[in-house]
Every structure is written in structure tokens, then in C-alpha cells.
N, C-alpha and C positions, 0 to 999 in steps of 0.2 A: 449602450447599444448604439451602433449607426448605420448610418443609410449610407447609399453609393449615388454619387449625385457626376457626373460624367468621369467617371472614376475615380471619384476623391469622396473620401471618406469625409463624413460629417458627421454631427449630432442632431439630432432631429429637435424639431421647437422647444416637446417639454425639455427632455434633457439638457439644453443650453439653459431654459430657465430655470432649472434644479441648480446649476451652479453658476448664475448669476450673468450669463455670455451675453454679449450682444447679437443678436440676429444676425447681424451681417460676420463672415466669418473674415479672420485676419488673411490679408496678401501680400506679398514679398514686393518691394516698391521697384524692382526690377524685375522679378518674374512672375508676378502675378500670384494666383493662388497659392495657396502654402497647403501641406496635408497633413492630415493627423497623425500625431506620434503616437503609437499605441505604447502605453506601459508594459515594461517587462517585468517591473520589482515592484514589492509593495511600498515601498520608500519613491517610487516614479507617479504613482497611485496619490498617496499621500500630498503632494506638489500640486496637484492637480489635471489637467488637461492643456497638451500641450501641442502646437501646429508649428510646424518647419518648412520652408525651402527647401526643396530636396535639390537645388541645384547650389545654392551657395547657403546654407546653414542660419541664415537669419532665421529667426522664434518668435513666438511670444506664448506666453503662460498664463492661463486662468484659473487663478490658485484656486482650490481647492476650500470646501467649506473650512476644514481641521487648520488647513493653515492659514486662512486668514482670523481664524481665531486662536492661534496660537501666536502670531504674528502681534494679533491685535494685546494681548496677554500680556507679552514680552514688551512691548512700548507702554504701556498702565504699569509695568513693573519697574522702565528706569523710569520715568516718570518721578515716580511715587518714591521713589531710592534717591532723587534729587535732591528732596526736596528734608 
């Protein structure tokens, strides 16, 4: 769920701290605030939550529980394949 916070879509506190975000939200270092990308696919979902530029396309991503635990998986796995 989000709020409208001067027309920009946010997460509200608990939900940033469900998936690990920092309070302050990410800004485009040219254009200032960034707004939320809402997911269209479950594979978008998956990735996690993500804020854009809507003027020049710079992001950033705050992966999602599932993949930073599949993420983390796959590094313990070449790891472990190294060795």
C-alpha cells in the first residue's frame, strides 16, 4: 500500500521497514525526487520495489525479501563450488 505525499507515491514507515528501505526515499541527483514504479508482472513484484526519474530514467531498487535471499543462496553456492 502507499500514501500520496505531494503527488508522489510513497511507502508508508511500516512498509519500508517490511522490506528493509531507508526512511529517507531515493532522488534523482538532477531532478530531485524519483517516484514509485508500480509493478505490473509478478517477476517486477519479485525484484522488489522500485523508484524512477520520470524525467531522465535513473532507478534504484530495493530488492525484495525472495531475492535477496536467493541472491544470497546463489553466492553460498559458487562459494561452496570453489572450493
Amino acid at each position: 500500500m502507499t500514501a500520496q505525499t505531494k503527488g508522489v507515491d510513497v511507502l508508508t514507515g511500516t512498509e519500508a521497514q517490511m522490506v528493509g528501505m531507508p526512511m529517507v526515499l531515493p532522488v534523482c541527483t538532477q531532478h530531485g525526487q524519483m517516484v514509485l514504479q508500480h509493478h505490473g508482472t509478478k517477476e517486477q513484484e519479485y525484484c522488489g520495489i522500485w523508484y524512477r526519474c520520470t524525467r531522465c530514467g535513473n532507478s534504484t531498487l530495493f530488492p525484495s525479501a525472495d531475492l535477496r535471499s536467493d541472491l544470497d543462496r546463489a553466492a553460498l553456492a559458487r562459494v561452496g563450488g570453489a572450493q
